[in-house]
N, C-alpha and C positions, 0 to 999 in steps of 0.2 A: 800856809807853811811859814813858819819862825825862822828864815835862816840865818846862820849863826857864825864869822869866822872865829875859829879859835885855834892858840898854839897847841901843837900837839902836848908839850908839856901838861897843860892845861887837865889833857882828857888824861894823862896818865896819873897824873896828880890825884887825882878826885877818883879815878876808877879801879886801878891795879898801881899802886905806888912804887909796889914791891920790882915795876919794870924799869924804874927811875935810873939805879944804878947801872942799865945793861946798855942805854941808848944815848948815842952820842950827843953831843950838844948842839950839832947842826940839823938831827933828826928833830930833836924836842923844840924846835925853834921853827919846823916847819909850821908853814897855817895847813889848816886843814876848814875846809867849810862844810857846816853841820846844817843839813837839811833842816831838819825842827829842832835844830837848839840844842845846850848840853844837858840841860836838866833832865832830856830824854831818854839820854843812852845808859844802856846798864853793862855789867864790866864783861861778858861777851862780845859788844858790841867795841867795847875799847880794845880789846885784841885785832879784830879785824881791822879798825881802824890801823894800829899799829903793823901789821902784817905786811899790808898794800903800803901803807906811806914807807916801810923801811923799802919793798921789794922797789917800787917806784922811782925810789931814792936813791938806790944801789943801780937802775937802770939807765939813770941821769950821769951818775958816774963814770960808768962805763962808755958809754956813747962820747964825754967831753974826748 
């Protein structure tokens, strides 16, 4: 396994752009760590990513 940290930014950049405008800047700025690398992921796979890090992200919030 190749793994990989990369900013979220990153994965949206390269796989769905079009979500660039919707996600805040402390979202896009999270790392996210990529089992085999980005060159692997395809842009279903960038949804999910983004899914779980916003849900994740928004459950971090809540709890402070």
């Amino acid at each position: 396994m190749d793994m990989e940290t990369v900013k979220l930014l990153m994965i949206v950049e390269k796989l769905v752009p079009e979500l660039v405008p919707f996600l805040t800047e402390r979202e896009l700025n999270l790392n996210i760590v990529l089992r085999d690398g980005l060159s692997l992921l395809e842009p279903g796979d960038a949804m999910e990513i983004v899914q779980h890090s916003i849900c994740e992200h928004q459950k971090a919030v809540f709890l402070h």
